[in-house]
ZALUMBA-391315 format. One record per residue (C-alpha): residue in three letters; x, y, z. Coordinates in steps of 0.5 Angstrom, whole numbers, padded with zeros to 4 digits, always signed. Layout:
BEGIN
alaXYZ ...
END
This chain:
BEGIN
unk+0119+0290+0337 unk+0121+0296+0333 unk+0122+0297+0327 unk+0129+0297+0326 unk+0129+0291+0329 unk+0123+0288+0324 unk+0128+0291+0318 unk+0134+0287+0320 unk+0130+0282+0322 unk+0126+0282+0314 unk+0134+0283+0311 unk+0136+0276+0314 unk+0130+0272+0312 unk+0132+0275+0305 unk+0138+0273+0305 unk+0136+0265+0308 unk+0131+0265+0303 unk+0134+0266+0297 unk+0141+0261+0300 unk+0135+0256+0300 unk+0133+0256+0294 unk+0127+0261+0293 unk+0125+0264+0287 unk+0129+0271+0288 unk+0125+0275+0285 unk+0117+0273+0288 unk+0121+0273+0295 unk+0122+0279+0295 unk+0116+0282+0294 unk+0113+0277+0299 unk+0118+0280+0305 unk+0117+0287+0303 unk+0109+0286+0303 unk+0109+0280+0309 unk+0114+0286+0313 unk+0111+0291+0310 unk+0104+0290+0313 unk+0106+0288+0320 unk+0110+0294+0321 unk+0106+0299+0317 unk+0099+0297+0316 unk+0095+0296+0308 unk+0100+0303+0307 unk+0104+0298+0304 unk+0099+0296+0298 unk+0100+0304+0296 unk+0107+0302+0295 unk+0108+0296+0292 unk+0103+0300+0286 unk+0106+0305+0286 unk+0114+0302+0286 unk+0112+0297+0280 unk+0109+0302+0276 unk+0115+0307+0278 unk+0120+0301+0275 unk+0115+0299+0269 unk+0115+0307+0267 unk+0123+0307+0267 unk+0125+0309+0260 unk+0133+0307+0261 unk+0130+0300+0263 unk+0127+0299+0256 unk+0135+0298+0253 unk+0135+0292+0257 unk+0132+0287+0252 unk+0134+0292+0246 unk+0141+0291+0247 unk+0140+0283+0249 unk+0136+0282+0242 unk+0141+0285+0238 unk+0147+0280+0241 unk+0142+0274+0241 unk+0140+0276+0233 unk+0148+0277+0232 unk+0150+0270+0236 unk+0144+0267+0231 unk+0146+0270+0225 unk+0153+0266+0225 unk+0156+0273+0224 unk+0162+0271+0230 unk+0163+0265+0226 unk+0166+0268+0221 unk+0169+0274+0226 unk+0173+0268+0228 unk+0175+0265+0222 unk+0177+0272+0219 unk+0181+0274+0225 unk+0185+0268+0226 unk+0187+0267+0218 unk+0190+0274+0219 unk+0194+0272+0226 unk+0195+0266+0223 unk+0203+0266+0223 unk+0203+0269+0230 unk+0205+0264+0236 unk+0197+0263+0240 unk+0194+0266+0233 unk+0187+0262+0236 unk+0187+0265+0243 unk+0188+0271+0240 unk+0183+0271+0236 unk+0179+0268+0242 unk+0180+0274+0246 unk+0179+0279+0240 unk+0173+0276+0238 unk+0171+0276+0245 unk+0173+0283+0247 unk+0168+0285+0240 unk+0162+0281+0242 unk+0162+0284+0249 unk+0161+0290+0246 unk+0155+0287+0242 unk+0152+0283+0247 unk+0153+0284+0255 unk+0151+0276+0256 unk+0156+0272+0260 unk+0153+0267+0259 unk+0152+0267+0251 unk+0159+0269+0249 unk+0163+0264+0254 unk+0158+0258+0251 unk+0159+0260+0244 unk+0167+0262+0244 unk+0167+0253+0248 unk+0164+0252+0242 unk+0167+0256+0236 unk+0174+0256+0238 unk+0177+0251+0244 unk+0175+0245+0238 unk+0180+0249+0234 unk+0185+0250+0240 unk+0185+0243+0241 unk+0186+0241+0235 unk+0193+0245+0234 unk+0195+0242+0240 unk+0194+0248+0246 unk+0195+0246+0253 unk+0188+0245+0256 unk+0189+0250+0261 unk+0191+0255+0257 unk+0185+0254+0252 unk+0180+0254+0257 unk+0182+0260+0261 unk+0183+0265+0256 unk+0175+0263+0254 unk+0173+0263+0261 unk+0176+0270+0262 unk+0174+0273+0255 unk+0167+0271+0257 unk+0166+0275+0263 unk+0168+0282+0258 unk+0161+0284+0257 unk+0160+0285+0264 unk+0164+0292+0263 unk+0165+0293+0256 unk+0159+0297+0253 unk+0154+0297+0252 unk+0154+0293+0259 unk+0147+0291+0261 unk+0150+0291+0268 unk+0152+0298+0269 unk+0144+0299+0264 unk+0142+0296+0271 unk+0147+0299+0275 unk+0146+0307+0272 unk+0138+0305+0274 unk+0139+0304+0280 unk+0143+0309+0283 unk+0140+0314+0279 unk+0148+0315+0275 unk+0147+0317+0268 unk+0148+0311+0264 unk+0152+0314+0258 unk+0157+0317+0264 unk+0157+0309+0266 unk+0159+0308+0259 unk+0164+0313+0258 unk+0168+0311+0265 unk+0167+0303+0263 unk+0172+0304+0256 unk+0178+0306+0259 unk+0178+0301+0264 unk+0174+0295+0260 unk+0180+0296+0254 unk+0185+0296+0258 unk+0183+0289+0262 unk+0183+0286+0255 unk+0190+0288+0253 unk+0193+0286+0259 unk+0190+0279+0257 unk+0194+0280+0251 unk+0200+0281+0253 unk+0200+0275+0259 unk+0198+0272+0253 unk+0203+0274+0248 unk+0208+0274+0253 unk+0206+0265+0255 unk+0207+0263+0248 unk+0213+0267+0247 unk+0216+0264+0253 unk+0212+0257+0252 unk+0212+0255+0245 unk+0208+0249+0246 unk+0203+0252+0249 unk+0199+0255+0243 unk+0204+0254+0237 unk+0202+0257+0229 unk+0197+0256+0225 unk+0200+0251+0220 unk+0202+0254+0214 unk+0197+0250+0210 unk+0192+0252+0214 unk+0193+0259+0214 unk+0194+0260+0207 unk+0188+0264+0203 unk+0189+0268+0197 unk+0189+0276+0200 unk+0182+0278+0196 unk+0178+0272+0200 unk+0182+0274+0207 unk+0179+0281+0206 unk+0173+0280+0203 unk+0172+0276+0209 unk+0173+0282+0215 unk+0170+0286+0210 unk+0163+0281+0212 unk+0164+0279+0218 unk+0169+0285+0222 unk+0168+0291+0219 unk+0160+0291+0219 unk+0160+0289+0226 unk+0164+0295+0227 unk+0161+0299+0225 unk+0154+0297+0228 unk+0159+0298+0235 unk+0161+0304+0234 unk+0155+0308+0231 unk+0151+0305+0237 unk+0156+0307+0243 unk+0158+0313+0238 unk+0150+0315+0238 unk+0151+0315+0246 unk+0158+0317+0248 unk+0156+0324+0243 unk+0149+0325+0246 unk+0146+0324+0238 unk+0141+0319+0242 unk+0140+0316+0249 unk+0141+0309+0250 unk+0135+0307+0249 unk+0134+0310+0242 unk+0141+0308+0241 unk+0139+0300+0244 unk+0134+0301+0238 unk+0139+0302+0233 unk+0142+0297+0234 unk+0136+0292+0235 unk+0135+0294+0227 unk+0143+0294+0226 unk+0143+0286+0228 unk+0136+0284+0223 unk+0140+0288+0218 unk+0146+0284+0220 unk+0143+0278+0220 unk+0139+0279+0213 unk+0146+0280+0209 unk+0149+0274+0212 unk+0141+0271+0209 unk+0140+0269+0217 unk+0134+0272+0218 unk+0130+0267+0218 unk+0123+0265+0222 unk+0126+0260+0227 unk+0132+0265+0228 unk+0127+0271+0229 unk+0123+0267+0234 unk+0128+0264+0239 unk+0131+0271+0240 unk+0126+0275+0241 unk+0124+0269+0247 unk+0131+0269+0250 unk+0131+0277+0250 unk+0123+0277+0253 unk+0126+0271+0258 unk+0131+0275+0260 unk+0128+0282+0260 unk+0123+0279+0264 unk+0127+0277+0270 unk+0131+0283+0270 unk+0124+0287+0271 unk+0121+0282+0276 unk+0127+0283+0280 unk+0127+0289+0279 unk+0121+0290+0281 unk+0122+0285+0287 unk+0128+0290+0289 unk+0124+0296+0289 unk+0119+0294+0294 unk+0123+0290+0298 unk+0128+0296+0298 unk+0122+0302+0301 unk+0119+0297+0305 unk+0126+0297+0308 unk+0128+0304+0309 unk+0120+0304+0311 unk+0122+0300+0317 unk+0129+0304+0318 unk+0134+0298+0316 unk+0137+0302+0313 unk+0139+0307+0318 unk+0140+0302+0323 unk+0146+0299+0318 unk+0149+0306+0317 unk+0149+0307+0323 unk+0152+0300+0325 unk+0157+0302+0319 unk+0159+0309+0321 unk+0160+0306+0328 unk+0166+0302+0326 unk+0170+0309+0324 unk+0172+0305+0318 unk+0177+0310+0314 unk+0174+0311+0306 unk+0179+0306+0303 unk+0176+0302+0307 unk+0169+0301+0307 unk+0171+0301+0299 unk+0175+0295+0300 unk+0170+0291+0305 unk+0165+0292+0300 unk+0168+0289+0295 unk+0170+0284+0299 unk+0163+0283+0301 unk+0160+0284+0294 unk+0165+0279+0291 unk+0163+0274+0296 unk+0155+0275+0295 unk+0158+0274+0287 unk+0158+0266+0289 unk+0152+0263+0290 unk+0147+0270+0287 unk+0147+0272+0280 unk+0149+0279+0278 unk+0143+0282+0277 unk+0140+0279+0284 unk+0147+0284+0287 unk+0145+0289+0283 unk+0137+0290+0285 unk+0138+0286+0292 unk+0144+0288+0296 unk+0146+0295+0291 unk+0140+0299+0295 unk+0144+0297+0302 unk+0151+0300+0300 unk+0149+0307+0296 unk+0146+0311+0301 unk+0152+0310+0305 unk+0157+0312+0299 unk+0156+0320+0301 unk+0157+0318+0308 unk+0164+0316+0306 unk+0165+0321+0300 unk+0165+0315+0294 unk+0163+0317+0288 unk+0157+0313+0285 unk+0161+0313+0278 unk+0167+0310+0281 unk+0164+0305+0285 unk+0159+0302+0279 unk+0165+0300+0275 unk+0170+0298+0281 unk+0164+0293+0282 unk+0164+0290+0274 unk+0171+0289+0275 unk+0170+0286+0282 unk+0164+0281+0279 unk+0168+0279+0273 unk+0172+0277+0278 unk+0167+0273+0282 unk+0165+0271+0276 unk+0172+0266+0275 unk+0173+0265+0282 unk+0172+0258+0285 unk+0169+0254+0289 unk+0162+0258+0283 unk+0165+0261+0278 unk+0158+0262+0273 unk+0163+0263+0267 unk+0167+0255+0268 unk+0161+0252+0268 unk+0158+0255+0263 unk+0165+0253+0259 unk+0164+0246+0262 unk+0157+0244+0260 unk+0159+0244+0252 unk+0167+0242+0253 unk+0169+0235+0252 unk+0168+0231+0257 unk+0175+0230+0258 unk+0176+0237+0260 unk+0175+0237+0268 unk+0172+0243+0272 unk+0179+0243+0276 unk+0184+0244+0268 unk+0178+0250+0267 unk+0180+0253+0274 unk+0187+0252+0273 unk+0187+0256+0267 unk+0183+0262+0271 unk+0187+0264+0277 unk+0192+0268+0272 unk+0186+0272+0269 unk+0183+0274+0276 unk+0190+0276+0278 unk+0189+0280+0273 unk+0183+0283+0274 unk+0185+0284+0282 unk+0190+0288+0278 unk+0186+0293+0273 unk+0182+0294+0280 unk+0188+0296+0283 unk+0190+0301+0278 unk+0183+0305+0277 unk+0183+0305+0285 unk+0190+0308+0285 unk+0189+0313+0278 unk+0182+0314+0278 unk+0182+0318+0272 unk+0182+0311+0268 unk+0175+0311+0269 unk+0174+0320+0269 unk+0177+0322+0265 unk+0172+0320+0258 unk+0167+0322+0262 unk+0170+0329+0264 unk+0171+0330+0257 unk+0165+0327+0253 unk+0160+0331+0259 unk+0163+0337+0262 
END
């Protein structure tokens, strides 16, 4: 049997075995050794030494715990509860004011924390009992929390393009310069469809009642002033730091780690119980990252050890597929790969695959990162496994169904498609920040 044989071979298993069930992480370091030894001998246990000290010794990969404390420190420091409160007191008198609220907040804990699951579990809680109480369309409630959820994918600091940027070897503050634009302008479309559904559809998200919304001005701005404007500020020191070259990510993850203990101490939150359960969840968190990333590593050069690699590009090029294409097919199959595996699996697993042939087809790293968050947002609210409508469904009332939760979707991924559209037709969306920023 020759090795590129055994490569393909050891790629089918992967796939089968992580559709089955096995830990993700743990079987891709088994394959890469299992396979490894048949088609190279004891050469394997050099490389699997040196792979995972390669991926413990990685600086940019020290932002990823940094950067997820800092947003569970906020979420646990009750700093977007009153974040909520203060925003939806100011759009009070505007038609869909909760939902607006609910997207805005949404948009700026995306810029805080890259956690999908938090924010969608967090906003469920916080604002759909409030949109349910003024008398929102379920659908319309649910589907703004869902798709609002899912903005931490793309919105720096994402830690989906920290991972991304580490393994394509693309520089993480050029990521985050072309992930702006395009991550701003997702949110405002969703604004917009919004504002153009209460306006045409009244009973769908009607004003706040007048005596609900009734604070003297000096409370109302003493609120954004504990709530609004410190987060704000936190944002944009850490993103400016980065953006500007004053630090690198890493130094930046840090500042802002600090930042949120600071947060958390104003709002007299930086309590020993609050400390302890996010510094576990960010050590969960970071843990599972690494080890796939380690896994993936192995895995990754025992494959281009056997020749898998060459032999998919070989296969690949062989269709004679035009760039456009072998662009649109790929992020088919990657949004495809978005239903039964998390992001961090598609990124570490099968973003390996597709990298090396992206010279062949003269596609730029940078564009290909931010197309692939916007397309995994898109999986992420895609039935029949949409990850952001469970997370919803598990703190929602019971009788809010997961089918009234993917009906108030379907527009947001429309949307989505819509925003990938427009950065593939006018790329400078995503270059023109980071032409200005870095050349």
């Amino acid at each position: 049997m020759s090795q590129e044989v055994l490569g393909v071979i050891m790629l089918i298993v992967m796939v089968l075995a992580i559709l089955l069930g096995f830990p993700t992480a743990f079987t891709l370091m088994g394959l890469g050794v299992i396979f490894g030894f048949i088609g190279a001998g004891p050469l394997v246990f050099e490389l699997l030494v040196q792979r995972t000290y390669g991926v413990m010794t990685n600086d940019v990969l020290l932002a990823i715990p940094l950067f997820i404390f800092m947003g569970y420190i906020i979420e646990r420091a009750g700093i977007l509860d009153d974040l909520f409160r203060s925003i939806q007191l100011v759009m009070g008198p505007i038609r869909g004011s909760l939902a607006i609220a609910t997207l805005l907040t949404c948009t700026i804990f995306a810029t805080a924390t890259g956690i999908v699951g938090a924010a969608v579990t967090l906003m469920g809680l916080l604002a759909l009992p409030a949109m349910l109480r003024a008398n929102y369309e379920v659908k319309f409630s649910t589907g703004i929390i869902a798709a609002g959820g899912t903005l931490g994918i793309l919105i720096p600091p994402s830690v989906l393009l920290i991972l991304y940027g580490a393994t394509a070897g693309v520089s993480v503050p050029k990521l985050y310069a072309g992930a702006f634009i395009p991550g701003l302008l997702l949110s405002l479309s969703y604004l917009i469809y919004l504002l153009v559904r209460v306006y045409t559809n009244p009973n769908l998200g009607p004003a706040l009642p007048k005596e609900e919304r009734t604070v003297p001005l000096p409370k109302l701005l003493r609120m954004l002033a504990t709530s609004f404007l410190p987060i704000t500020v936190l944002i944009l020191s850490v993103l400016g730091a980065i953006l500007f070259g004053i630090a690198t990510p890493t130094e930046a993850a840090a500042v802002g780690a600090i930042g949120g203990l600071v947060l958390a101490a104003f709002h007299r939150q930086l309590t020993f119980q609050n400390l302890k359960e996010s510094v576990y969840l960010s050590m969960r968190s970071s843990a599972m990252v690494c080890w796939l990333f380690i896994g993936s590593s192995i895995f990754a050069a025992v494959f281009a050890l056997l020749g898998g690699s060459s032999a998919i590009e070989q296969f690949v090029t062989g269709l004679g597929l035009p760039p456009t294409l072998f662009l649109i097919v790929v992020l088919i199959i990657i949004f495809l790969l978005g239903w039964p595996l998390e992001w961090t699996e598609i990124i570490v697993i099968f973003m390996p695959i597709f990298l090396p042939l992206l010279d062949r087809f003269d596609i730029d790293p940078l564009m290909f990162g931010i197309l692939n968050a916007l397309n995994l947002q898109t999986s992420f609210l895609s039935p029949p496994v949409a990850m952001s409508a469970f997370y919803l469904k598990g703190v929602a009332p019971k009788h809010i169904t997961i089918n009234q939760i993917f009906a108030g979707m379907y527009p947001y991924m429309a949307l989505q498609l819509a925003v990938m559209l427009l950065v593939m037709i006018f790329p400078n969306l995503v270059y023109f920040l980071p032409n200005l920023l870095f050349e």
